[in-house]
C-alpha positions in Angstrom: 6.2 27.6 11.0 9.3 25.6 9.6 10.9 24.0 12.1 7.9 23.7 15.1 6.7 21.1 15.5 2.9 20.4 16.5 1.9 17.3 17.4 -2.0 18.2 18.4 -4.3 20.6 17.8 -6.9 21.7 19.9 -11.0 22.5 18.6 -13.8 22.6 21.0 -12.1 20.8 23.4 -11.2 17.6 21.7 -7.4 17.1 20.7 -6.6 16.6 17.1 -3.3 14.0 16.2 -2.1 13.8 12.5 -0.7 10.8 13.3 -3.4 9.1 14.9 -6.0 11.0 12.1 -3.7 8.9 9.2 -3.3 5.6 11.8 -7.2 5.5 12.2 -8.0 5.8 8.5 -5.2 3.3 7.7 -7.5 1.0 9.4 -10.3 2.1 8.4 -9.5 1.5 4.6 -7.9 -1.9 5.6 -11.2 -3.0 7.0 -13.4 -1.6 3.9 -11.0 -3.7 1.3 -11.2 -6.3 3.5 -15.1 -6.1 3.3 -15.0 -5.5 -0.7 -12.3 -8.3 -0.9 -15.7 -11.0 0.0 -12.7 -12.0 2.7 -15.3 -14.7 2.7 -13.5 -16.5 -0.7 -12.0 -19.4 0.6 -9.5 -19.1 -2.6 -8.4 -15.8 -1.3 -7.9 -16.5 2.3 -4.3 -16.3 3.5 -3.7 -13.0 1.6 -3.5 -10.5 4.0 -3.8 -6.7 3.2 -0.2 -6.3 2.6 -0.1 -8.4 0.2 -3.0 -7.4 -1.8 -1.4 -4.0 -1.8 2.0 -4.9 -3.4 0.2 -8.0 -5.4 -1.9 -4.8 -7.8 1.4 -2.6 -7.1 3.0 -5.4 -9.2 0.1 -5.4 -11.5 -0.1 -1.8 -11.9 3.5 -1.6 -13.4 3.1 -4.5 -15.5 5.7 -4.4 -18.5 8.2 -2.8 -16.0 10.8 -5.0 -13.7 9.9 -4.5 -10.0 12.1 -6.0 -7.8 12.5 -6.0 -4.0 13.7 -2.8 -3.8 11.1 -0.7 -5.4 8.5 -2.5 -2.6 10.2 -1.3 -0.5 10.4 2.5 -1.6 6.9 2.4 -2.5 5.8 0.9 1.1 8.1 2.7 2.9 9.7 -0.8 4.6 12.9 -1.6 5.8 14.8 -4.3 3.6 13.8 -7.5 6.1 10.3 -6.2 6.2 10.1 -6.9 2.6 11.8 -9.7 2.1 9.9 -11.5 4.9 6.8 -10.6 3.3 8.0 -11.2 -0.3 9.6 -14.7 0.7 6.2 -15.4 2.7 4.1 -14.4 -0.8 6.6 -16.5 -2.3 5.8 -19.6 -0.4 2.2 -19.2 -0.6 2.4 -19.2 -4.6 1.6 -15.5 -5.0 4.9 -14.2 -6.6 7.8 -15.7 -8.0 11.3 -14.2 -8.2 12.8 -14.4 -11.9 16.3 -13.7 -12.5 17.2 -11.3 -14.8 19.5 -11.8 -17.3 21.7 -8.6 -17.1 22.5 -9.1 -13.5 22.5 -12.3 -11.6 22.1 -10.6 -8.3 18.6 -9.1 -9.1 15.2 -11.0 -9.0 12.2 -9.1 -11.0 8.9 -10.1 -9.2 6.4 -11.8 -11.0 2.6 -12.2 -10.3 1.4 -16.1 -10.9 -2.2 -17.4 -12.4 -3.5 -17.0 -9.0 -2.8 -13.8 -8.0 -3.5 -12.4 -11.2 -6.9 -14.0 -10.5 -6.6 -12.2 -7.0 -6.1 -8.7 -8.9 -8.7 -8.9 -11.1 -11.2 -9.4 -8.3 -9.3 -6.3 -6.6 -9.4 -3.9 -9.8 -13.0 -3.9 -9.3 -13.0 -3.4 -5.6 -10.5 -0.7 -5.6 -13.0 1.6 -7.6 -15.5 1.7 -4.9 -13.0 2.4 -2.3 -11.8 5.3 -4.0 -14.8 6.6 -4.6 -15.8 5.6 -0.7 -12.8 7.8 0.6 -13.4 10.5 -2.1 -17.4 10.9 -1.5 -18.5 14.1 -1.3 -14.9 15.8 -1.7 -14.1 18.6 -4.5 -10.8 17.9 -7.0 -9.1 20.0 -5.1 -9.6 18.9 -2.0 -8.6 15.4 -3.5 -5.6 17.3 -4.9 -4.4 18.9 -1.1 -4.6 16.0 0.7 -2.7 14.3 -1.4 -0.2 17.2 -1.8 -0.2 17.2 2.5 0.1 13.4 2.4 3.6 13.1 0.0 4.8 16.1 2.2 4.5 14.3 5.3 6.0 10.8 4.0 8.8 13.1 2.8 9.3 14.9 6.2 9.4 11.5 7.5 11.0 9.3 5.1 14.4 10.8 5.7 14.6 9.9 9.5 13.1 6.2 9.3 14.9 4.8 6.1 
């Protein structure tokens, strides 16, 4: 059905929205890291989802130089949306922004003491996340979804970036 597009669909009475089906368990995965963040850790207060999120994207490609722009194609953000939040991680000591010798225009990101401590605590979190969301689901099943999922960011990428 290229080219139709369906915005609901309809079982025993109750309307089905993709977009409010991926908004709701946005949230709902927000909340759970939250909970297995201990949000409770004053040392840890202040970082906000968001930030945990690009803080073990950082970590994640350690050896490699990320800069601004790669946030921003992995989070699917506009340009000021990532420099706000990279300039507000900045300030609160999470990252630092390291030139790079072969161009002086370019700043590499680069995780300090603390918020490597930050993503160690998370590496351990994230596990049981995963394996929350994935309960009770076959490979394949793991496999379609996220086959579906990098269909619809690339339906959608092309007409908001």
């Amino acid at each position: 059905m290229k080219g139709v597009f369906l915005t609901v669909a309809k079982k025993q009475d109750k309307i089905f929205s993709v977009g409010k089906e991926v908004h709701s368990l946005d949230n709902l995965i927000g909340r759970y890291i939250e909970l297995a963040a201990g949000k409770s850790e004053s040392q840890f207060e202040g970082i906000t989802g968001n930030n945990g999120r690009i803080l073990c994207y950082i970590a994640r490609n350690e050896g490699c130089d990320i800069y601004q722009k790669d946030v921003e194609k992995e989070f699917c953000i506009t340009r000021s949306t990532a420099s706000k939040v990279l300039t507000l991680m900045e300030e609160k000591g999470l990252v630092e922004r390291c030139r790079v010798p072969q161009d002086a225009r370019l700043k590499k990101l680069v995780l300090t003491d603390a918020s490597k401590s930050f993503v160690n605590m998370m590496n351990g979190n994230m596990n049981r996340v995963e394996y929350a969301l994935t309960e009770g689901l076959t490979e394949e099943e793991i496999k379609t979804f996220i086959a579906i999922a990098e269909k619809m960011k690339n339906n959608i990428r092309g007409k908001v970036l």
